[in-house]
N, C-alpha and C positions, 0 to 999 in steps of 0.2 A: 155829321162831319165825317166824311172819306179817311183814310187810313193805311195805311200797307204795312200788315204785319209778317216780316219772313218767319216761315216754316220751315225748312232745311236741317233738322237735328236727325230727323229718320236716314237723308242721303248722306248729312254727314259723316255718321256713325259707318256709315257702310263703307265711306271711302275709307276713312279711319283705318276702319279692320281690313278692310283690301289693301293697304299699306303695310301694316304690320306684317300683314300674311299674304305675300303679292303671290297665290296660285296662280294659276292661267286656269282657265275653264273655255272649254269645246264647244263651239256651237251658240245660239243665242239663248241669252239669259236675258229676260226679262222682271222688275218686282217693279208692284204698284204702290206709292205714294200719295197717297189722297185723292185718287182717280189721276194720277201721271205716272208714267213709263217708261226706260229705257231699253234696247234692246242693240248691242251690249252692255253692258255695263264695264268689261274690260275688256282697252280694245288694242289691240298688237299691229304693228307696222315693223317694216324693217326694212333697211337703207342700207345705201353707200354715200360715201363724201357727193355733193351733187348730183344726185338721185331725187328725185319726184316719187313719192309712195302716197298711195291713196286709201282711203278708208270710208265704210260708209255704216251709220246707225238708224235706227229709228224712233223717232217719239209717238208716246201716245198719248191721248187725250180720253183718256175712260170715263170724265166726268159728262154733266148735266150743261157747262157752262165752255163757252168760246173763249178760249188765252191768247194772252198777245206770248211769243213767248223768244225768250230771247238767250244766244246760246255764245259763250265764249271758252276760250282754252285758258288755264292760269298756271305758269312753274309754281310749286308750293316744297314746302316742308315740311317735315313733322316732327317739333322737339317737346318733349315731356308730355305727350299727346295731345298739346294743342295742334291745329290747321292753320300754318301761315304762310300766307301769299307772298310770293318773291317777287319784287321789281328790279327792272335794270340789272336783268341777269345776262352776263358777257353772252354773245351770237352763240359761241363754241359749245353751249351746252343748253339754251334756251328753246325750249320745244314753243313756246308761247310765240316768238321769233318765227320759228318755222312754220307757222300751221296757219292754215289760210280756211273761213269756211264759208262753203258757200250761200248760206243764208244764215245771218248773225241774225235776224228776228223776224217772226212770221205770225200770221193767226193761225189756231187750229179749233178745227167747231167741235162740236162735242161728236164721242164715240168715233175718229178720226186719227191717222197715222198720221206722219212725214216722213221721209228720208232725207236722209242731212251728210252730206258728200264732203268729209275732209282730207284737205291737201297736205300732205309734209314734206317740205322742202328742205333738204339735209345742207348744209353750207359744206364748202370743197373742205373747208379746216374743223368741220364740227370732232368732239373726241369721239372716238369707238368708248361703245358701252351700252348698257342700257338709262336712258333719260327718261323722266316719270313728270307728266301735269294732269291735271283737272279740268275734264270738259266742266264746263259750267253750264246747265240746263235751269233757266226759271221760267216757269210758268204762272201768267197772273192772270184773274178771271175776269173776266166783263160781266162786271154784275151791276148792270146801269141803273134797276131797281133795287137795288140794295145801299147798305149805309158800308159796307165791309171790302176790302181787297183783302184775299190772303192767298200769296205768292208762296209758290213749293220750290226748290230746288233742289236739283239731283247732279249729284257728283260723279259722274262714271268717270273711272282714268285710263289716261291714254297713255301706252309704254310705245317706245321708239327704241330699237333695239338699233345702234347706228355701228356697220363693218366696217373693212378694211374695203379697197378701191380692191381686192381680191372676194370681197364675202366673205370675210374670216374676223371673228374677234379675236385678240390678242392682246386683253385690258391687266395691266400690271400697277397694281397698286403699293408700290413698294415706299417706305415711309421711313426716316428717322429725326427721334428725338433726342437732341443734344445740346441744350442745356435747361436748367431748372435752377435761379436760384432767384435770390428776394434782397431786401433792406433789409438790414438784421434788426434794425432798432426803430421802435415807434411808426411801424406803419410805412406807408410809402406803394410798394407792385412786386408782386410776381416778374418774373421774367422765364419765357418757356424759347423756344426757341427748332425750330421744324425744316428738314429739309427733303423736299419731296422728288425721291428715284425710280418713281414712276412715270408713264406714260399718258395718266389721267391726270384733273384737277384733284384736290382734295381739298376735305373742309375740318377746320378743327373741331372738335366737341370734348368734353370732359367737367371735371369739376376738381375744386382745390379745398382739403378740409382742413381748419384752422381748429387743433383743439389745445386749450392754455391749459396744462401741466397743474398749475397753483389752484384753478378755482374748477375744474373739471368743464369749464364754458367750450361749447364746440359752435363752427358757423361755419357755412356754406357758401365759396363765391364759384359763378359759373363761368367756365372758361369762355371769351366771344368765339364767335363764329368768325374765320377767318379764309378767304379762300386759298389754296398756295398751289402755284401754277406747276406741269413739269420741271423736273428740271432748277427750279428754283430753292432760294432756304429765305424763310421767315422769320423777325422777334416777334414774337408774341406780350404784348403787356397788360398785364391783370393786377389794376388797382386792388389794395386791403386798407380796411381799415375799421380798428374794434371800439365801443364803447371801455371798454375794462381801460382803467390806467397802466395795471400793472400787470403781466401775464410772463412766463418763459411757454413758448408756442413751437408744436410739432405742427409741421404744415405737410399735408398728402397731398399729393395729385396722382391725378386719375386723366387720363391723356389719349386722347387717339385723333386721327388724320385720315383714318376709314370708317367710322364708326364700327369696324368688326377686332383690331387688334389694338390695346388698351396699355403705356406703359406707366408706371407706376415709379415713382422716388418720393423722397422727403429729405424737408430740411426742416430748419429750427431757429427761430426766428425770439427776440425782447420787445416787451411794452416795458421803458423804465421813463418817470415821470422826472422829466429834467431837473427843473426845478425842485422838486424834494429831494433829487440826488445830490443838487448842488449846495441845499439846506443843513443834509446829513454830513457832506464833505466840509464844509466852512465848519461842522460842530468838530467833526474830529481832528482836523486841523488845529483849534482850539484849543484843546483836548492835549494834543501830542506838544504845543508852546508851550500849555500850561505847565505842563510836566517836566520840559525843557526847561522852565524858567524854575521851576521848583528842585530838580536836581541840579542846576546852578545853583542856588540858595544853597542849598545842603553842601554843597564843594566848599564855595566861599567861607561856610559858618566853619564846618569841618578844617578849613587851613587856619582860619582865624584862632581854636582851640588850640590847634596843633603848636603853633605860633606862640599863645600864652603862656602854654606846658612847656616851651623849650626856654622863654626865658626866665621862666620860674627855678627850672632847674638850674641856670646860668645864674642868679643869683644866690646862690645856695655857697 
């Protein structure tokens, strides 16, 4: 029985760390993956609004065995080090949008190159910046005498550095956060609140730490991802909600709109179990009648003596 097992942890790792650490490197760079190839592996374009920039790479085929092999562009992200692929990302910043290539799948025979000719096509309104995707190279082998497919892919990324209608960047990332506050009682959201005075889009990222005071319990909720346009202000809402019944809770956030500049508040938020409050309050209620009705008693008895005495002495 046939099979296709992906292979891809070697390229992905590379892209990985080429994210993390986006050097630029001179010249071609080529590493081999299980007899496959890139050459680059990062690869630099750079545009105006309505500019056509080109780029070209190459694959290789070092193995024993003929690939079908088949190559796309993907916008991606990277949060807590996983690799995730973005759909229906706006025109204005989507390289996957832009890029055209001229042979999305081919054979290649063994010990064999190609050149692979990609287009990017910058939109009149794309933002100035640099914008980051993932060629996507897989290669699967023809092994018509075998029981096995096993498919390699390799990640090179593609940077598009996109100017001004002058060739000038001029990217201001300027951000505030203005407000932060929550449901004080029993649970309910977050409220954050963003307004963006820059020139670029931005994306929200952060985290909000909920630690309860009384029983030392701490939790982690992740801020969503949020896009927020120039020019624009956003709510942000970040649902909470804790097992414990009872908690008095200091709540952090940790907050950014660039992933580089990070603002920080708290506030202080009750878990108080309704019902047991309303339990406690009907006893003391109780409680404060009972007492009422008993220093009534004591009045009453108290005049009643008083009453006796006086016409005890009236008899006299």
């Amino acid at each position: 029985m046939k099979f296709i097992q992906p292979l891809c942890l070697v390229g992905l790792i590379m892209s990985v760390a080429m994210f993390l650490f986006p050097f630029k490197m001179p010249g071609v760079y080529a590493e081999s993956f299980n007899g496959f190839s890139v050459s680059d592996t990062i690869i630099d374009v750079k545009g105006k609004p309505g500019e056509t920039v080109k780029a070209r790479f190459t694959v290789f085929n070092d193995s024993t065995n003929t690939v079908k092999s088949v190559v796309d562009v993907r916008d991606f992200d990277l949060k807590d080090n996983q690799l995730i692929y973005k759909h229906d990302v706006p025109l204005n910043w989507s390289v996957t949008k832009w890029s055209t290539i001229d042979k999305e799948s081919f054979s290649l025979k063994p010990k064999s190159s190609k050149d692979i000719s990609l287009a990017v096509t910058i939109p009149e309104k794309a933002e100035q910046g640099e914008h980051r995707a993932l060629i996507g190279l897989k290669f699967t082998p023809d092994t018509s005498g075998g029981s096995t497919k096993v498919a390699t892919e390799i990640l090179p990324v593609l940077y598009v550095l996109v100017t001004d209608k002058n060739g000038n960047v001029n990217v201001n990332k300027d951000w505030d956060m203005d407000k932060f506050t929550v449901d004080r009682f029993n649970g309910g959201a977050f409220y954050l609140g963003a307004q963006n005075n820059g020139n670029v889009h931005l994306e929200s990222t952060g985290v909000i730490t909920l630690k309860n005071a009384l029983t030392g319990a701490e939790q982690k909720i992740e801020i969503p991802t949020v896009n927020l346009l120039p020019g624009a202000r956003k709510d942000i809402t970040v649902p909470w909600k804790t097992a414990e019944s009872i908690g008095w809770y200091k709540a952090s956030v940790k907050f950014s709109m660039d992933g580089e500049r990070f603002e920080k508040k708290q506030v202080q938020l009750f878990m108080i179990p309704w019902g047991l409050a309303a339990l406690a309050f009907f006893f003391i209620a109780l409680l404060v009648l009972i007492f009422f009705l008993y220093k009534r008693h004591l009045k009453k008895r108290f005049l009643e003596e008083a009453r006796r005495e006086l016409l005890k002495e009236a008899g006299k």
